[in-house]
C-alpha positions as a printed Julia matrix, in Angstrom:
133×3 Matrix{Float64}:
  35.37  -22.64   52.52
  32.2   -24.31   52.91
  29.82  -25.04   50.24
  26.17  -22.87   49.81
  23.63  -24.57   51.48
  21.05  -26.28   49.9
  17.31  -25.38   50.11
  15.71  -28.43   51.88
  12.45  -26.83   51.25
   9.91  -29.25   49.47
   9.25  -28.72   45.82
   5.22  -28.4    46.43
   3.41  -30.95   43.71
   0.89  -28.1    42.46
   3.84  -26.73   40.98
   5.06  -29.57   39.29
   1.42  -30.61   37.82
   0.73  -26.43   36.55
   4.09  -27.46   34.11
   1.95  -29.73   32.41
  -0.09  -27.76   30.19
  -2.74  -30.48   29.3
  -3.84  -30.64   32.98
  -3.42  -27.05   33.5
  -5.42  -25.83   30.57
  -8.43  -28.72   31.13
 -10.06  -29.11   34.01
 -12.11  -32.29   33.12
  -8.37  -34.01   33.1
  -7.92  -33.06   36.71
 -11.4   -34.24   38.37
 -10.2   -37.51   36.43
 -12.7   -37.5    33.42
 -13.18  -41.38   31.72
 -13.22  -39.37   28.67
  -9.53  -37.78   28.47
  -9.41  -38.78   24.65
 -12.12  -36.67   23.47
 -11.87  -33.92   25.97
  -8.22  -33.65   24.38
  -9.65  -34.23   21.05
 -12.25  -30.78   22.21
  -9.71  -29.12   23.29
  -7.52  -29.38   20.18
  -9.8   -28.51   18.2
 -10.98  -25.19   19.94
  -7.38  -24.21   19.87
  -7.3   -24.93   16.18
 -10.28  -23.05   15.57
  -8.94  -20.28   17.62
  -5.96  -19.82   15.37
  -7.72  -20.52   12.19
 -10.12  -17.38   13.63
  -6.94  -15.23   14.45
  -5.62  -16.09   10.92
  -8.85  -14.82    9.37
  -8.97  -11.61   11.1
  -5.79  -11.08   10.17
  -6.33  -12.0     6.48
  -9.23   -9.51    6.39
  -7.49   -6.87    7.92
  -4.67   -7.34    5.6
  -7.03   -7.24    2.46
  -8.74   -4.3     3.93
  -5.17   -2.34    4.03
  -4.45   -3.45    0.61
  -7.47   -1.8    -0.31
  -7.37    0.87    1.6
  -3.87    1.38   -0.4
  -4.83    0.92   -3.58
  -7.81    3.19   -3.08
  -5.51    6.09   -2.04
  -3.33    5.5    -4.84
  -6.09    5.39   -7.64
  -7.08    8.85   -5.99
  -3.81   10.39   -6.27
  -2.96    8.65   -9.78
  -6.38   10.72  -10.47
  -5.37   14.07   -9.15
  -2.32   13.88  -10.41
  -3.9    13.32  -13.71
  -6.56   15.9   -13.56
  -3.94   18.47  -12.59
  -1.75   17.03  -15.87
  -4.74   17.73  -17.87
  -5.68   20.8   -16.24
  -1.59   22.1   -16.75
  -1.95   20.99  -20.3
  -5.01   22.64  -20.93
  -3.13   26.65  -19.47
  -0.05   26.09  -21.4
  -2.25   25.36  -24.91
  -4.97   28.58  -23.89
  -1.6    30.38  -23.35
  -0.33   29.29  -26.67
  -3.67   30.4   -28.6
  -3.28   33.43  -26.81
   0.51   34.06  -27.54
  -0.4    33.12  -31.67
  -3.43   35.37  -31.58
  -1.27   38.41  -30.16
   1.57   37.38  -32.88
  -1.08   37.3   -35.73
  -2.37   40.67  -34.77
   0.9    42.39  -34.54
   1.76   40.76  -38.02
  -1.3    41.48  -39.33
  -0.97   45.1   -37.95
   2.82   45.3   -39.17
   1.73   44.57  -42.75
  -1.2    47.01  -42.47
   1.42   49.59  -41.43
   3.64   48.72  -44.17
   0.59   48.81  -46.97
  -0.61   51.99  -45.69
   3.13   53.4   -45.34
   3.52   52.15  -49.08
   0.27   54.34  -50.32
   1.42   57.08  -48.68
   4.96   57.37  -49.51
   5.91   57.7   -53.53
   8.28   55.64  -55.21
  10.84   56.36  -57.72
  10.87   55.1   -61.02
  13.44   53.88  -62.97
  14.35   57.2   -64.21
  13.68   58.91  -60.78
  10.28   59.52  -61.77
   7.82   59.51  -59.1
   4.84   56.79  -58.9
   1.47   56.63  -56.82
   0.33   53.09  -55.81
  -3.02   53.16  -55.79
């Protein structure tokens, strides 16, 4: 058994000099810029910046969703309130209601037995018959 055979195809030097970010992301570095300190120092910085955007935006949109939240939730805290009070507010109308019927039919029960009592005579003591009047 022989061995694969090996690619003897040259590794091409663009590929070697894309791996290095640095180059790849700045052009100045590649025309051969004097400067490469402070174009790195630019470039740093932008990137920086770029992420200290990003985390912004995502800071706002995270405060906006808490708010958004605790906006819904004071709206059903409220509904779920009024509804309370509005629940509370049947059962006592129903209670009124329920006393006023039991008043009347006591009230009517003792004008029933009053006007029963006129009408019907008693006996005395010695079976003697009394009138209220």
């Amino acid at each position: 058994m022989s061995a694969p055979a090996k690619s003897t195809s040259p590794i091409a030097p663009a590929t070697n000099e894309s791996k290095d970010w640095m180059k790849a992301l700045t052009p100045e570095l590649q025309s051969g810029s004097k400067d490469k300190v402070s174009v790195l120092d630019a470039k740093v910085k932008e990137r920086h910046h770029c992420k200290q955007v990003r985390r912004e935006e995502k800071q706002r949109w995270e405060e906006a969703e808490r708010l958004a939240c605790k906006e819904a939730e004071c709206k059903a805290r409220g509904q779920v309130e009024k509804e309370r009070v509005e629940l509370q507010a049947r059962a006592e109308s129903e209670q009124r209601k329920v006393v006023e019927v039991a008043a009347k039919q006591k009230a009517g029960a003792q004008e029933s037995l009053k006007k029963r009592a006129r009408e019907e005579p008693e006996t005395g003591p010695v079976g003697e018959v009394w009138f209220l009047v």
